[in-house]
N, C-alpha and C positions, 0 to 999 in steps of 0.2 A: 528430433521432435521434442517438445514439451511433457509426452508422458512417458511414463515407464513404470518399474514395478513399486517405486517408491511412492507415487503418487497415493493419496487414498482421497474419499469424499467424506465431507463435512457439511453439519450444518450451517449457513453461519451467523457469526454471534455478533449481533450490533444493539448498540445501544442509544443509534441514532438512525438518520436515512441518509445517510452520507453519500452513499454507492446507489439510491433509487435513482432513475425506475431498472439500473441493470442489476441491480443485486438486491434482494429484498432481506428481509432477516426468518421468516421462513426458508429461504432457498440452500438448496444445497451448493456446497463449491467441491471442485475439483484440484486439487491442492497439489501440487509439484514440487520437487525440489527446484532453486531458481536454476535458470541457467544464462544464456545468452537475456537479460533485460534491454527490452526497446520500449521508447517513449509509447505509450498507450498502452502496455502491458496491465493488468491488476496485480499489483503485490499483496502479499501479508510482512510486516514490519512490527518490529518495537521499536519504538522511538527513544533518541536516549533520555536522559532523567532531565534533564537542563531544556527540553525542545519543549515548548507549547502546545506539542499535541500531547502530551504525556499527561495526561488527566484522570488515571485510575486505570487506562483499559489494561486488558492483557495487552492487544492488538489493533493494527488497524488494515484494515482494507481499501487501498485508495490506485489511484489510477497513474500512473507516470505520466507527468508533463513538461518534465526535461530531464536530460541527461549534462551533467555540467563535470568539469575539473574543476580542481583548486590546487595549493601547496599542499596540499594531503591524500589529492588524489580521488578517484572517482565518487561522485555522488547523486542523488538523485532528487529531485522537486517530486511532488504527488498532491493530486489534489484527488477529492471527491467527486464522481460524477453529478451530487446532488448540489454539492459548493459552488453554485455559481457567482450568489449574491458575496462571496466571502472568500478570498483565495488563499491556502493555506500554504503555496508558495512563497506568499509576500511576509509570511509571519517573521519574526524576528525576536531573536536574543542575543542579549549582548550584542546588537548591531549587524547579527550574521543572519544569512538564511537557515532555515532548520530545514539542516542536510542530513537525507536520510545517506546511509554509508552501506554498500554492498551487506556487511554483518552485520546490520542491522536486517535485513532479508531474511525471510525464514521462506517463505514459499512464494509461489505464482500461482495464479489460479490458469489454469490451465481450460474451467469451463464450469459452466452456472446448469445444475436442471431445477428448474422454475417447479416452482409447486402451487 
């Protein structure tokens, strides 16, 4: 399973509505070490310095919407449950996808209590 004793709950800290209406910036998350990631999972991530979502946050909260390979090996697409008008999949630098990478992972939310 996704919890264990390493898990702890957090507030969480947005500075947009990226993750409305499943994740509000009131709500608490339930925060995992990652483990097994599947497409529709919620991650928490740093993006590296080069990627376009890299805008000041600490972090981001986004939703897995693919699982891809390349020559370097596992990565991941994420968009925002609230991105619909905007897909942060199709972003691009230097002509690539901004690929999040396994270590770039810091947790999985493992589960939201709504406030």
């Amino acid at each position: 399973g996704k919890f264990d004793s390493r898990c702890k709950v957090t507030q969480a800290s947005c500075d947009s509505h990226s993750m409305q209406p499943t994740i509000d910036c009131r709500d608490c998350v339930i925060e995992c070490p990652p483990s097994k990631i599947e497409v529709g999972d919620i991650i928490g991530f740093i993006p590296f310095q080069e990627c376009p979502l890299k805008k000041g946050y600490d972090y981001y909260l986004h939703r897995v919407i693919a699982i891809k390979n390349d020559v370097d090996g596992l990565y991941y697409l994420t968009r925002g449950d609230n991105n619909y008008d905007y897909n942060y999949a199709q972003m691009k630098f230097d002509g690539d996808d901004c690929k999040i990478r396994p270590y770039h992972i810091k947790w999985e939310v493992a589960g939201v209590i709504y406030r």
